[in-house]
PQR file of N, CA, C, O and H, with PARSE charges and radii, in Angstrom:
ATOM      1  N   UNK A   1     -64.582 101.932-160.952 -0.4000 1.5000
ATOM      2  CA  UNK A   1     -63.280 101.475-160.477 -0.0000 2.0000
ATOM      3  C   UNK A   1     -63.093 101.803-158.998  0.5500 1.7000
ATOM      4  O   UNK A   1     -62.632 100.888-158.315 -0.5500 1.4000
ATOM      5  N   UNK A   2     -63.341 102.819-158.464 -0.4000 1.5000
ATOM      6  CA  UNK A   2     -63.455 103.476-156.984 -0.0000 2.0000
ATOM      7  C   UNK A   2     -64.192 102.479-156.515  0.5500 1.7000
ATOM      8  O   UNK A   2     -63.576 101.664-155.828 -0.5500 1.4000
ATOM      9  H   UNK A   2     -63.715 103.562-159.019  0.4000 1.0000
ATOM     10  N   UNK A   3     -65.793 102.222-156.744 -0.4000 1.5000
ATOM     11  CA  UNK A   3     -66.279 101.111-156.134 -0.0000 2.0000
ATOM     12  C   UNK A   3     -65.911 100.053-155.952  0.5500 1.7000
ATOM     13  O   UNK A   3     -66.289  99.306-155.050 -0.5500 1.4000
ATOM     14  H   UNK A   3     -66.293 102.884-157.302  0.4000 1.0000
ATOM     15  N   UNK A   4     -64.705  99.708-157.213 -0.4000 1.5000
ATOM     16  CA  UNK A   4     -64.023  98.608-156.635 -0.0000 2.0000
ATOM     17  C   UNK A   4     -63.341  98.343-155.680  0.5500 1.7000
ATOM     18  O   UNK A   4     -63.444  97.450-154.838 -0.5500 1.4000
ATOM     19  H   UNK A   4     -64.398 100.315-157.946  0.4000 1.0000
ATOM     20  N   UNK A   5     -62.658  99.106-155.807 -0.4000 1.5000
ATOM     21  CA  UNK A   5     -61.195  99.319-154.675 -0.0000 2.0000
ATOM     22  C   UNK A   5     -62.089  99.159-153.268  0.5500 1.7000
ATOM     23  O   UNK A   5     -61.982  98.303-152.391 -0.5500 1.4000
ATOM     24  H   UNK A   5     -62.575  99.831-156.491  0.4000 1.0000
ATOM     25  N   UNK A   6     -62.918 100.180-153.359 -0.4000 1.5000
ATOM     26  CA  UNK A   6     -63.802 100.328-152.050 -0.0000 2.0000
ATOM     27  C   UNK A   6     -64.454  99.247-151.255  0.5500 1.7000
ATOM     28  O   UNK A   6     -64.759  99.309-150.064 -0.5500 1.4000
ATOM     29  H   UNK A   6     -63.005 100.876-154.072  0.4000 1.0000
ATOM     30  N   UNK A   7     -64.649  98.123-152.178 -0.4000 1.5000
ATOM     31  CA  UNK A   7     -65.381  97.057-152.161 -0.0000 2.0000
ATOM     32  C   UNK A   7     -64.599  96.133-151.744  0.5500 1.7000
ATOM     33  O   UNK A   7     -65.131  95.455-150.865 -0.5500 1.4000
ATOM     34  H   UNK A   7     -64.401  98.073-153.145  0.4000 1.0000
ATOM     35  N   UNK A   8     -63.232  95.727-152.093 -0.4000 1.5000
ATOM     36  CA  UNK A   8     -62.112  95.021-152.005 -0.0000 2.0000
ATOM     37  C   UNK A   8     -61.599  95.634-150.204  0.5500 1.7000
ATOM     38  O   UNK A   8     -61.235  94.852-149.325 -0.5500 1.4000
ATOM     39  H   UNK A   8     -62.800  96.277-152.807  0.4000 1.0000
ATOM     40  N   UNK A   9     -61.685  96.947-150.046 -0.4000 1.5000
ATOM     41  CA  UNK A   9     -61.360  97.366-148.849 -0.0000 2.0000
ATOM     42  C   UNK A   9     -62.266  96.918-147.746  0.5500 1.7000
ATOM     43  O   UNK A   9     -61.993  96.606-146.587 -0.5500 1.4000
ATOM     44  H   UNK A   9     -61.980  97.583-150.760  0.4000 1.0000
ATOM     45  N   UNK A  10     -63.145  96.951-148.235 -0.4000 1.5000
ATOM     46  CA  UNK A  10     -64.464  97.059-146.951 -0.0000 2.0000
ATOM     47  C   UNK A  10     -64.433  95.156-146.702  0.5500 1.7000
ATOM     48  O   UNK A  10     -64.409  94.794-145.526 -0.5500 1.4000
ATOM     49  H   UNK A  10     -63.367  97.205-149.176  0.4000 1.0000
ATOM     50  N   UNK A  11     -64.434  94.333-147.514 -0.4000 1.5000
ATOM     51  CA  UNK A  11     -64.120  92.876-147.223 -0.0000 2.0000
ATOM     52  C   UNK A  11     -62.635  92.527-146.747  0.5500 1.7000
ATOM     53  O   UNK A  11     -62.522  91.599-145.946 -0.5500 1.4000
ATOM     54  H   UNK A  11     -64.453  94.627-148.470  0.4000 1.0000
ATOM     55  N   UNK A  12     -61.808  93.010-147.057 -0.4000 1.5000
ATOM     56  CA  UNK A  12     -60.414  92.954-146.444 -0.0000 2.0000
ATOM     57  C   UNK A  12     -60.539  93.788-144.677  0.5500 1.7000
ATOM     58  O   UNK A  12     -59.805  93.606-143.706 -0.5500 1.4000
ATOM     59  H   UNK A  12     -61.901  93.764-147.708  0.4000 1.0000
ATOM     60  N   UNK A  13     -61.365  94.408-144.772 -0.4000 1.5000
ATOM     61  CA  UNK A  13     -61.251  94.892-143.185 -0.0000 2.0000
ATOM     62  C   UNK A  13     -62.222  94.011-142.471  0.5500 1.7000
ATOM     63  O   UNK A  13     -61.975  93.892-141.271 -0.5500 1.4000
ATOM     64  H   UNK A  13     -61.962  94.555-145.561  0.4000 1.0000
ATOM     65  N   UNK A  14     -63.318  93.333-142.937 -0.4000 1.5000
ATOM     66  CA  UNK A  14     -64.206  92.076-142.279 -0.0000 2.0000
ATOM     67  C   UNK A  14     -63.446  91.213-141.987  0.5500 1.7000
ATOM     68  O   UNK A  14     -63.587  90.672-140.890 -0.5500 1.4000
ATOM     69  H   UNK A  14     -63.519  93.430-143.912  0.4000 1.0000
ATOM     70  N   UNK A  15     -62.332  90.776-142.919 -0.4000 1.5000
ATOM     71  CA  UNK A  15     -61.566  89.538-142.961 -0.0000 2.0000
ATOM     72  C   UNK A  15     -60.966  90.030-142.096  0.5500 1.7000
ATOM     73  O   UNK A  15     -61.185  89.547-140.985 -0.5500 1.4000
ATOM     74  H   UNK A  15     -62.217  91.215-143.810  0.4000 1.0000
ATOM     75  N   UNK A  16     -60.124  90.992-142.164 -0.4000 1.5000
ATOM     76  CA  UNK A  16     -58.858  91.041-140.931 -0.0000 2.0000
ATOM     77  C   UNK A  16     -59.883  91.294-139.568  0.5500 1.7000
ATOM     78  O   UNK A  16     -59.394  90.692-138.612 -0.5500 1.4000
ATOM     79  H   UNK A  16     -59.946  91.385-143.067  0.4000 1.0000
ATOM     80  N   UNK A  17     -61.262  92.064-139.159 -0.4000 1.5000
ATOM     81  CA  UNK A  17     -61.423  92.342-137.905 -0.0000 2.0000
ATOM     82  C   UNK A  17     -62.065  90.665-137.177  0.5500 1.7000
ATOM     83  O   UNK A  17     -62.161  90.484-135.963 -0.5500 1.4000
ATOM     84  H   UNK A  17     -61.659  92.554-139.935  0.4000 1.0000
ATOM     85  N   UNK A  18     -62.313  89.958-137.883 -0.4000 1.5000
ATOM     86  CA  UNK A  18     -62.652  88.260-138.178 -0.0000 2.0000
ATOM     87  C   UNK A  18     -61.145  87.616-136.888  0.5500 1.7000
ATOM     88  O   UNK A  18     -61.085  87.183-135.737 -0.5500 1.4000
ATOM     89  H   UNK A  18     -62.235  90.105-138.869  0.4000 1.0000
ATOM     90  N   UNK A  19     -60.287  87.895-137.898 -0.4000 1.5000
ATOM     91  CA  UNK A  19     -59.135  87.332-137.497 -0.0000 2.0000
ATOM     92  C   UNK A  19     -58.877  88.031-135.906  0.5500 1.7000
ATOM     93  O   UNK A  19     -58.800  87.323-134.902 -0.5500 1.4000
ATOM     94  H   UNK A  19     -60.336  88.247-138.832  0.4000 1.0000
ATOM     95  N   UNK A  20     -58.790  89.176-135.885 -0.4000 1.5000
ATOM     96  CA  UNK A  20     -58.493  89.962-134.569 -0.0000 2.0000
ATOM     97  C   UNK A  20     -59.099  89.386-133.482  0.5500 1.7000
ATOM     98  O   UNK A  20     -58.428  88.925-132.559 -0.5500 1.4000
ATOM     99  H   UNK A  20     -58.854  89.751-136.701  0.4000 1.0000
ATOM    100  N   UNK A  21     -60.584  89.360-133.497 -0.4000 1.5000
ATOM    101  CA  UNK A  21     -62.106  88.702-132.651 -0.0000 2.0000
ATOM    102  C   UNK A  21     -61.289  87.720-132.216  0.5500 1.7000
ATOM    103  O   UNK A  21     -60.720  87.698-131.124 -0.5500 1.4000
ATOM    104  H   UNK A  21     -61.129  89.735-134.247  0.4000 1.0000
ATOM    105  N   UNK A  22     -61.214  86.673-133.315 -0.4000 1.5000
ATOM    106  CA  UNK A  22     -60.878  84.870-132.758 -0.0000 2.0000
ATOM    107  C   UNK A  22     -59.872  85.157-132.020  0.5500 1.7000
ATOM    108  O   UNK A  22     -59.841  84.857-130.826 -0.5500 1.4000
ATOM    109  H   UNK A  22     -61.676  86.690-134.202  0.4000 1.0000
ATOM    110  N   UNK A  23     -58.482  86.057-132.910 -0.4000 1.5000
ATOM    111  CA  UNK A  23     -57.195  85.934-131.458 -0.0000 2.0000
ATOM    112  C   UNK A  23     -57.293  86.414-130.206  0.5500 1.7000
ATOM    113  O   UNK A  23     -56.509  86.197-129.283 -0.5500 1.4000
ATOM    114  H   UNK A  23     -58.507  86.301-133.879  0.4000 1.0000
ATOM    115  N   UNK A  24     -58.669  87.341-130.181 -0.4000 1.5000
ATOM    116  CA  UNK A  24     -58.439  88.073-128.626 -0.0000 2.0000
ATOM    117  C   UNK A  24     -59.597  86.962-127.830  0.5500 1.7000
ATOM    118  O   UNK A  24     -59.535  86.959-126.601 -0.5500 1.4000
ATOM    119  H   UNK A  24     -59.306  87.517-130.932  0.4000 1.0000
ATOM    120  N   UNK A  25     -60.152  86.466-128.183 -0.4000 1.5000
ATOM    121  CA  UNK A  25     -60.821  85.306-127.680 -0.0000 2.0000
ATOM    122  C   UNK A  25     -60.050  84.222-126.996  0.5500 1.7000
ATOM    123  O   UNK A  25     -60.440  83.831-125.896 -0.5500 1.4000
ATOM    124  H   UNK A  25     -60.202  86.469-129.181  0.4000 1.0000
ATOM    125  N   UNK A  26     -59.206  83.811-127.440 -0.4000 1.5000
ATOM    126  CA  UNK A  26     -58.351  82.928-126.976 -0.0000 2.0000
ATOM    127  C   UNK A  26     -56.809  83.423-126.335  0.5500 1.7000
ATOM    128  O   UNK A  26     -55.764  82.790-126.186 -0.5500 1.4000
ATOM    129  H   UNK A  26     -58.889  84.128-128.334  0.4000 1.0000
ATOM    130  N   UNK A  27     -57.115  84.614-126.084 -0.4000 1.5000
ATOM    131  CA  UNK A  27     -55.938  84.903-125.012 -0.0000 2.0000
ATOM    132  C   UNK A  27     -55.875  85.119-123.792  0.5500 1.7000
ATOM    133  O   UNK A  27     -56.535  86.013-123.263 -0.5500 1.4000
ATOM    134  H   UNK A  27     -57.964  85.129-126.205  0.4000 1.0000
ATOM    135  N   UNK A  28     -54.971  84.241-123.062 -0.4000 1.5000
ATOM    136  CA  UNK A  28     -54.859  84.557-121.866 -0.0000 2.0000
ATOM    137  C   UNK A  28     -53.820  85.292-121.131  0.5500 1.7000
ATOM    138  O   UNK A  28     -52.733  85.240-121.706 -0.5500 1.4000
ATOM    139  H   UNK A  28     -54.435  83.515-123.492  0.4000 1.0000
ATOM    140  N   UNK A  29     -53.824  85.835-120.240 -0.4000 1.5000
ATOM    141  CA  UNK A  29     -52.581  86.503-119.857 -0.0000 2.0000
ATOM    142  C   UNK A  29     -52.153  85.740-118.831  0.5500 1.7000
ATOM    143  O   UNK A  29     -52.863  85.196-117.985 -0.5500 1.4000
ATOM    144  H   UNK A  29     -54.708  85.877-119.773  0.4000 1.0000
ATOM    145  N   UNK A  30     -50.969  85.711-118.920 -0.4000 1.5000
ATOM    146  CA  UNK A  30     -49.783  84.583-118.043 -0.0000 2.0000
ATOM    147  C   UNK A  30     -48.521  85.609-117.389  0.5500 1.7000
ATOM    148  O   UNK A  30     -47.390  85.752-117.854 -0.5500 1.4000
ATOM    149  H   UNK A  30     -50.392  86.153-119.607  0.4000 1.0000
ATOM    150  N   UNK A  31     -49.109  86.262-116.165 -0.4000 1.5000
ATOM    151  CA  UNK A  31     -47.929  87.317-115.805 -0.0000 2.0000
ATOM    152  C   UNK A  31     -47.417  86.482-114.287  0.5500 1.7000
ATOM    153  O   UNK A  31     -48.176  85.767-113.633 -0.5500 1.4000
ATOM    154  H   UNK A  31     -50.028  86.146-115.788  0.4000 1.0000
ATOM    155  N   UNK A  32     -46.298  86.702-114.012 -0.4000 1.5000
ATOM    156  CA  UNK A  32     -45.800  85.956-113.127 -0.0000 2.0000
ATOM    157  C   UNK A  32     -46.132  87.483-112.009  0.5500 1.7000
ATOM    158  O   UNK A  32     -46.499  87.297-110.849 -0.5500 1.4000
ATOM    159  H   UNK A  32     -45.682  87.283-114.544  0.4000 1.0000
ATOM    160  N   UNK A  33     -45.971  88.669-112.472 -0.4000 1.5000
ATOM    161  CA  UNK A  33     -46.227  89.586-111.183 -0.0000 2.0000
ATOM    162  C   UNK A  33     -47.349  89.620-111.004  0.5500 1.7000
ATOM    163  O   UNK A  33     -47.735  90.268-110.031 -0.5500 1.4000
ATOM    164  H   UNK A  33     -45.673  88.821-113.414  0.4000 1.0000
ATOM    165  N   UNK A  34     -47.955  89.205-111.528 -0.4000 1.5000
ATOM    166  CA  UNK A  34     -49.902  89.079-111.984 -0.0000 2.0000
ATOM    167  C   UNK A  34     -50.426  88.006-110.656  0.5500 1.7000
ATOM    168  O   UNK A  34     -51.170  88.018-109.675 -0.5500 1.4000
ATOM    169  H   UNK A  34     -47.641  88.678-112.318  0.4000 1.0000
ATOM    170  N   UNK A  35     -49.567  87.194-111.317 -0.4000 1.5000
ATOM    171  CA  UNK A  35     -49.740  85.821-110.206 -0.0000 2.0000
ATOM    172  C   UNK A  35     -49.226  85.909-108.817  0.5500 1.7000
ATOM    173  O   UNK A  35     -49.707  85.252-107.894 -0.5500 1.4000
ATOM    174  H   UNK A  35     -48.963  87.184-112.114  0.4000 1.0000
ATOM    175  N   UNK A  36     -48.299  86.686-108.699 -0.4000 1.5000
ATOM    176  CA  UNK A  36     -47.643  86.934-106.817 -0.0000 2.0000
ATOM    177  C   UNK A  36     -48.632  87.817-106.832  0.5500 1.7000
ATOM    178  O   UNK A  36     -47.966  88.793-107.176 -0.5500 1.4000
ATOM    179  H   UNK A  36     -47.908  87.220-109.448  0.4000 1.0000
ATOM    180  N   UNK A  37     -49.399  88.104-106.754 -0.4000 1.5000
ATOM    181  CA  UNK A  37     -50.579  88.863-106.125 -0.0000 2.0000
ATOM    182  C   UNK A  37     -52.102  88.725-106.101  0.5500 1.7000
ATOM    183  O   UNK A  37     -52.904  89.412-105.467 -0.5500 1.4000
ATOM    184  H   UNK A  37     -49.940  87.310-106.474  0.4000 1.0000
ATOM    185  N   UNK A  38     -52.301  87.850-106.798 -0.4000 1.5000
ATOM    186  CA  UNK A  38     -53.470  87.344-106.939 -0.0000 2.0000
ATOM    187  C   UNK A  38     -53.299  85.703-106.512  0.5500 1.7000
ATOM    188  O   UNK A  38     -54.379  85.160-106.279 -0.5500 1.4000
ATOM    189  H   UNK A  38     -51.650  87.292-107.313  0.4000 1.0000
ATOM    190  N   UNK A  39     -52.491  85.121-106.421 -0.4000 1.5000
ATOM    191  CA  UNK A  39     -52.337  83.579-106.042 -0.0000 2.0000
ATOM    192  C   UNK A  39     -51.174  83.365-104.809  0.5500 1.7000
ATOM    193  O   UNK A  39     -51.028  82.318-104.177 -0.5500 1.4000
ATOM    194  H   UNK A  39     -51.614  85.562-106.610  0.4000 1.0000
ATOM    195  N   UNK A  40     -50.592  84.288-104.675 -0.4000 1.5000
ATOM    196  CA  UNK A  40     -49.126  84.383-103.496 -0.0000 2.0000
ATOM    197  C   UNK A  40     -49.945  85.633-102.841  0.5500 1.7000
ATOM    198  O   UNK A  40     -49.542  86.647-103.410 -0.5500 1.4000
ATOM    199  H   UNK A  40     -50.711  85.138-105.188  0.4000 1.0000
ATOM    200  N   UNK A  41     -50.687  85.879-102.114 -0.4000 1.5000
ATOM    201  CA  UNK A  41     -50.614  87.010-101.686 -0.0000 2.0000
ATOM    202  C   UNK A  41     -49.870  87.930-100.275  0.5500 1.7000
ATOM    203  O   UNK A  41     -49.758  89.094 -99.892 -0.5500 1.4000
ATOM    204  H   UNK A  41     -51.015  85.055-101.651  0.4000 1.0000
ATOM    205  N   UNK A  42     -49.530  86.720 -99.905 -0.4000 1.5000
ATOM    206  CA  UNK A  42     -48.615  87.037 -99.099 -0.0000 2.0000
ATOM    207  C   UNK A  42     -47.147  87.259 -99.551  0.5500 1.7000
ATOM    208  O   UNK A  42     -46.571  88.341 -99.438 -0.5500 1.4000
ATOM    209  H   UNK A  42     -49.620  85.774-100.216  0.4000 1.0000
ATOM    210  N   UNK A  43     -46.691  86.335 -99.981 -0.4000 1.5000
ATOM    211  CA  UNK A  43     -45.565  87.032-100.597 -0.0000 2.0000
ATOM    212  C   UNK A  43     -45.116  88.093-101.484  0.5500 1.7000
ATOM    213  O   UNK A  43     -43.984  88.577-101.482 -0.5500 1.4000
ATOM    214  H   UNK A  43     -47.159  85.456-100.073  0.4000 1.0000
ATOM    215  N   UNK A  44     -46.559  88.580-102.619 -0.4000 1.5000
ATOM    216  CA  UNK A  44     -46.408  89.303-103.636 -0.0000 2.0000
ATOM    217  C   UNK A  44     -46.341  90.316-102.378  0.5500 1.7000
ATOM    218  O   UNK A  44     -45.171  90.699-102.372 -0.5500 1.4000
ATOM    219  H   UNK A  44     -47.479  88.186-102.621  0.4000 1.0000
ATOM    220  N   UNK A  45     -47.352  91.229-100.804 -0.4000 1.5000
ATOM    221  CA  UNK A  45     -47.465  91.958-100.399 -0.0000 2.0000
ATOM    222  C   UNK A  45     -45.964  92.147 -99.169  0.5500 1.7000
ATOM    223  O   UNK A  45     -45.463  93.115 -98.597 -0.5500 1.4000
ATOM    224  H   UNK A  45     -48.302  90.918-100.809  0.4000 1.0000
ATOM    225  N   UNK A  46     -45.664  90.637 -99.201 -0.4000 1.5000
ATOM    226  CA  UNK A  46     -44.173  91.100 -98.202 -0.0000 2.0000
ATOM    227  C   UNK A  46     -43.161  91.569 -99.140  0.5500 1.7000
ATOM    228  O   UNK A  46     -42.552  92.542 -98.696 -0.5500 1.4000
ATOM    229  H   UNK A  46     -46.071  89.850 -99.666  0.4000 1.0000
ATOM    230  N   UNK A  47     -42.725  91.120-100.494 -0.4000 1.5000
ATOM    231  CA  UNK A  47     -42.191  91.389-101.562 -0.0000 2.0000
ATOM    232  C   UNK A  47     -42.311  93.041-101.536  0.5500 1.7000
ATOM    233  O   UNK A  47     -41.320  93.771-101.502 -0.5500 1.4000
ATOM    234  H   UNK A  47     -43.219  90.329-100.855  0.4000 1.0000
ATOM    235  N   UNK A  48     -43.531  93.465-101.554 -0.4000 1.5000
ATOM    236  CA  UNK A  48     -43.455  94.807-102.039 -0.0000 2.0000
ATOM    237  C   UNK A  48     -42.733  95.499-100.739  0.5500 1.7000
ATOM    238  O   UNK A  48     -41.747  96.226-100.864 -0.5500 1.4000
ATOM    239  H   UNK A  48     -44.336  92.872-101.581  0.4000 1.0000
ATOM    240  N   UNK A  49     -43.291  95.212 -99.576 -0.4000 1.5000
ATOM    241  CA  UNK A  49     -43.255  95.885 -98.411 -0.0000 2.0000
ATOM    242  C   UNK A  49     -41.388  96.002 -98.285  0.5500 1.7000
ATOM    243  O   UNK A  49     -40.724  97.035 -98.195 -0.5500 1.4000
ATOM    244  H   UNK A  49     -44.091  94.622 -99.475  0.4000 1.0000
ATOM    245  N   UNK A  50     -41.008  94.889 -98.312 -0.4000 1.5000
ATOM    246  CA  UNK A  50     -39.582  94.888 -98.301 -0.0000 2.0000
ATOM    247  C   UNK A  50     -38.855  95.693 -99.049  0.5500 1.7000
ATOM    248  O   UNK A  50     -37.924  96.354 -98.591 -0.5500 1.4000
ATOM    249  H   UNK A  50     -41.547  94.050 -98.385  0.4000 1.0000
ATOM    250  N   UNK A  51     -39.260  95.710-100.411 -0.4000 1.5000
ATOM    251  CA  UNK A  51     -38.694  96.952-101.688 -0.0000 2.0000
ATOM    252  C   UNK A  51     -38.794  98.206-100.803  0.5500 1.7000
ATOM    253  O   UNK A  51     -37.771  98.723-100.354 -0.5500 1.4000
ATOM    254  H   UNK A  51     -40.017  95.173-100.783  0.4000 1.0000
ATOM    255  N   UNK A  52     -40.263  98.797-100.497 -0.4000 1.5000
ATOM    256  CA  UNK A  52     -40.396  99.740 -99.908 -0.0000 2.0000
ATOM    257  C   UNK A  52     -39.551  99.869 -98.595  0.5500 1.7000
ATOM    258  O   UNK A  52     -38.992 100.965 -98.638 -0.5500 1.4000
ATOM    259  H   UNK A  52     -41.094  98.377-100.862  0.4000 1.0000
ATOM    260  N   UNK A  53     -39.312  99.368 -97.738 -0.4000 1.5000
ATOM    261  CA  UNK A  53     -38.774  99.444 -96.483 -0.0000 2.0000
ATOM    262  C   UNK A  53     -36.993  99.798 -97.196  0.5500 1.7000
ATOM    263  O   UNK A  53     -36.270 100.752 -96.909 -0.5500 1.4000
ATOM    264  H   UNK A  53     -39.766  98.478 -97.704  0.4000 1.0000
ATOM    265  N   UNK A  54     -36.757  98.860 -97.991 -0.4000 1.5000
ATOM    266  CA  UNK A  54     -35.092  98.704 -98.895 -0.0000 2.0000
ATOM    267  C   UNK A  54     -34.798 100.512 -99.044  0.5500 1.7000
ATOM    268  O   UNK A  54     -33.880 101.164 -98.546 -0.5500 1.4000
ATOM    269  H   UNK A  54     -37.344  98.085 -98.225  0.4000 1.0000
ATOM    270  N   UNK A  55     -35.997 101.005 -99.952 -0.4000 1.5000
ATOM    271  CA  UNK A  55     -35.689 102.319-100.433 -0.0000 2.0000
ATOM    272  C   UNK A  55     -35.789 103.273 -99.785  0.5500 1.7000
ATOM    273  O   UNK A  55     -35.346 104.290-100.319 -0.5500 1.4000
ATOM    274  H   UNK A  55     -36.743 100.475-100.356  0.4000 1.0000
ATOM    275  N   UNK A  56     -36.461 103.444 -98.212 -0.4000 1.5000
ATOM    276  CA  UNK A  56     -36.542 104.025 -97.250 -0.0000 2.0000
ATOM    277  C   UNK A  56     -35.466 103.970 -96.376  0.5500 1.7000
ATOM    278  O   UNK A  56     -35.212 104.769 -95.474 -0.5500 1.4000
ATOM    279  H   UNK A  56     -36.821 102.617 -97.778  0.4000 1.0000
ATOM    280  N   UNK A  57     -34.875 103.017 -96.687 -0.4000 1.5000
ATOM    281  CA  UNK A  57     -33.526 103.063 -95.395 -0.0000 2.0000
ATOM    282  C   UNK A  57     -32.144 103.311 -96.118  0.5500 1.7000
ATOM    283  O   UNK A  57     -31.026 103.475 -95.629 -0.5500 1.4000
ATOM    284  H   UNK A  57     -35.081 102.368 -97.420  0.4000 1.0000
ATOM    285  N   UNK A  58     -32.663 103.282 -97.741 -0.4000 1.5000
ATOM    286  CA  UNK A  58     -31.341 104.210 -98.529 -0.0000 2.0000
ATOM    287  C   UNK A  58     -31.326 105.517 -98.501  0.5500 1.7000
ATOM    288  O   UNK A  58     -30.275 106.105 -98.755 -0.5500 1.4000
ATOM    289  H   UNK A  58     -33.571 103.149 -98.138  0.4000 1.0000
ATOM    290  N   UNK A  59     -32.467 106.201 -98.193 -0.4000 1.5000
ATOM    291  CA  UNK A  59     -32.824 107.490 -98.101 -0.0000 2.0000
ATOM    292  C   UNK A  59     -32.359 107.781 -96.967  0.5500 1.7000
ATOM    293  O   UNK A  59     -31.424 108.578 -96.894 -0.5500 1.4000
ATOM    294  H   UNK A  59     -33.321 105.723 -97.986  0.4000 1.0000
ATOM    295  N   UNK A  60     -32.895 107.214 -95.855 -0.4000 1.5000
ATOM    296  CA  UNK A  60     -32.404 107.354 -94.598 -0.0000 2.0000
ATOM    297  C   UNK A  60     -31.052 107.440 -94.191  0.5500 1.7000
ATOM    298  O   UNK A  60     -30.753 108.338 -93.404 -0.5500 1.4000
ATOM    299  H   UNK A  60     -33.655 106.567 -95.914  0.4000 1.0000
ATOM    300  N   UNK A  61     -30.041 106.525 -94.663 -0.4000 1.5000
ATOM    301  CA  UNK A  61     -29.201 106.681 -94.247 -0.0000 2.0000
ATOM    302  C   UNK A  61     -28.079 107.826 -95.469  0.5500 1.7000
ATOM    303  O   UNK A  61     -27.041 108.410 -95.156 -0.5500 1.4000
ATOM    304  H   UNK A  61     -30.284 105.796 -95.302  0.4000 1.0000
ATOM    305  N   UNK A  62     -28.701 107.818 -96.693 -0.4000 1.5000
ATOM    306  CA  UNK A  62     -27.680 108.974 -97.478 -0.0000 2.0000
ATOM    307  C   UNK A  62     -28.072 110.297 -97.016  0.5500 1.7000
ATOM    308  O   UNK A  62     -27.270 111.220 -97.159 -0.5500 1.4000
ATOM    309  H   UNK A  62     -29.544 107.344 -96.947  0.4000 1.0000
ATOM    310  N   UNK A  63     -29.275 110.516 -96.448 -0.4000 1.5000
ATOM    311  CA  UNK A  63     -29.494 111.786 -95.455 -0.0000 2.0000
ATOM    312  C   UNK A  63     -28.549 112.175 -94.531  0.5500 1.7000
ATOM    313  O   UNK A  63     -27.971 113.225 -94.250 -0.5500 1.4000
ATOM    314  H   UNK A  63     -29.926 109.766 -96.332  0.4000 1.0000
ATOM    315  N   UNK A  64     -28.553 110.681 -94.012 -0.4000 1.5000
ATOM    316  CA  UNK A  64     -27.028 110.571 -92.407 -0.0000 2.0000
ATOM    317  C   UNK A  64     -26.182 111.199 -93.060  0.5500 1.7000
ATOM    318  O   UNK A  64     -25.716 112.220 -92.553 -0.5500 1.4000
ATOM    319  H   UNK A  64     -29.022 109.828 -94.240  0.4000 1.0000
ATOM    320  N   UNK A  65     -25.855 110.883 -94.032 -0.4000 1.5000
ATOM    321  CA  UNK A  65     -24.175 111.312 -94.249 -0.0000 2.0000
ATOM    322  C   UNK A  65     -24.391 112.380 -94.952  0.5500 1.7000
ATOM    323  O   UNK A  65     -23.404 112.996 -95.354 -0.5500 1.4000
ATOM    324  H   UNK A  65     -26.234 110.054 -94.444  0.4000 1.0000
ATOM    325  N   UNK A  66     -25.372 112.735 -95.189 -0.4000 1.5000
ATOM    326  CA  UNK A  66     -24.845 114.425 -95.864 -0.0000 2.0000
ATOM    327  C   UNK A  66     -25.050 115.228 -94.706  0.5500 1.7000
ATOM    328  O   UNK A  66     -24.572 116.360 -94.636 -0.5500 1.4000
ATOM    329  H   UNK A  66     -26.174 112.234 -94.863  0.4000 1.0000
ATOM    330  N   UNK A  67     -25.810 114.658 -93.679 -0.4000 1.5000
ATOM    331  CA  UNK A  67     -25.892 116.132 -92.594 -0.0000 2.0000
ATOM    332  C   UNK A  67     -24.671 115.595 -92.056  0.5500 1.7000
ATOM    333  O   UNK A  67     -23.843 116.485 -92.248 -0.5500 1.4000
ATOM    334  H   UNK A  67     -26.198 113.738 -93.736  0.4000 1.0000
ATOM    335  N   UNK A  68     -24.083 114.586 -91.463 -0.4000 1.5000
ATOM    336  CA  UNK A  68     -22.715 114.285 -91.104 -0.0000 2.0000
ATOM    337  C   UNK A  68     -21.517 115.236 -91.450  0.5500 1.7000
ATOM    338  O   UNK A  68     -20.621 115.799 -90.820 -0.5500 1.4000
ATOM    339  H   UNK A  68     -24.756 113.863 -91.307  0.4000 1.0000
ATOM    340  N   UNK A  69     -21.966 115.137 -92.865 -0.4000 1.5000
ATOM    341  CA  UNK A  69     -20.401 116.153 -93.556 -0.0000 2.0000
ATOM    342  C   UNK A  69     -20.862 117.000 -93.416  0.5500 1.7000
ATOM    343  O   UNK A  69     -20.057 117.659 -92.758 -0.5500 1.4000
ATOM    344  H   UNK A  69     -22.694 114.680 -93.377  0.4000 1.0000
ATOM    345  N   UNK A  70     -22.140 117.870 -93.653 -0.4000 1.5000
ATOM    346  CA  UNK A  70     -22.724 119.268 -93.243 -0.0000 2.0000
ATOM    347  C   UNK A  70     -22.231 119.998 -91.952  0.5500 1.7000
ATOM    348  O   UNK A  70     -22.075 121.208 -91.785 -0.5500 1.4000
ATOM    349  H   UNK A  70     -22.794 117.335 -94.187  0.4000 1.0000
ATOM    350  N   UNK A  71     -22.015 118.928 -91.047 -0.4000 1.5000
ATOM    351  CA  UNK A  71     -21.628 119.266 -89.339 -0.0000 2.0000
ATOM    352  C   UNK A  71     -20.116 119.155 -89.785  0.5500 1.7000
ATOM    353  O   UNK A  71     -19.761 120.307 -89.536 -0.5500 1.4000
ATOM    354  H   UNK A  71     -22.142 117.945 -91.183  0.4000 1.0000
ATOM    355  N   UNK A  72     -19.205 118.641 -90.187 -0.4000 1.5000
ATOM    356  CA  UNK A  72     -17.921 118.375 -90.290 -0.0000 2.0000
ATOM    357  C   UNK A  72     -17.219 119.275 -90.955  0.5500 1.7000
ATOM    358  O   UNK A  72     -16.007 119.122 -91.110 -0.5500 1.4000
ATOM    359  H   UNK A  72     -19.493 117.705 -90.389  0.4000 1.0000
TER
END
């Protein structure tokens, strides 16, 4: 009876790793941030640069105002 079960298991995991194979075969990945950087590359790299520059000049200037009130 064990051999059965065992037997029933070991073909149910062929069947399902069967199924897994074919779906990862036929997938492609479709990323739009994927694509601004590999097909836009200029824009995916001004894109970033701009974020970066954005979060540097929030820093920059909430610095201003705490040494501002620090002096005040």
């Amino acid at each position: 009876m064990i051999d059965l079960i065992g037997n029933i298991n070991f073909a149910a995991d062929l069947w399902a790793g069967n199924i897994q194979n074919e779906m990862d075969a036929r997938y492609v990945e479709k990323s739009s941030l994927t694509n601004l950087f590999t097909e836009h590359k200029f824009w995916g790299w001004a894109g970033l640069l701009s974020i970066f520059i954005a979060i540097c000049a929030i820093f920059y200037f909430q610095f201003q105002a705490w040494e501002q009130e620090d002096q005040e």
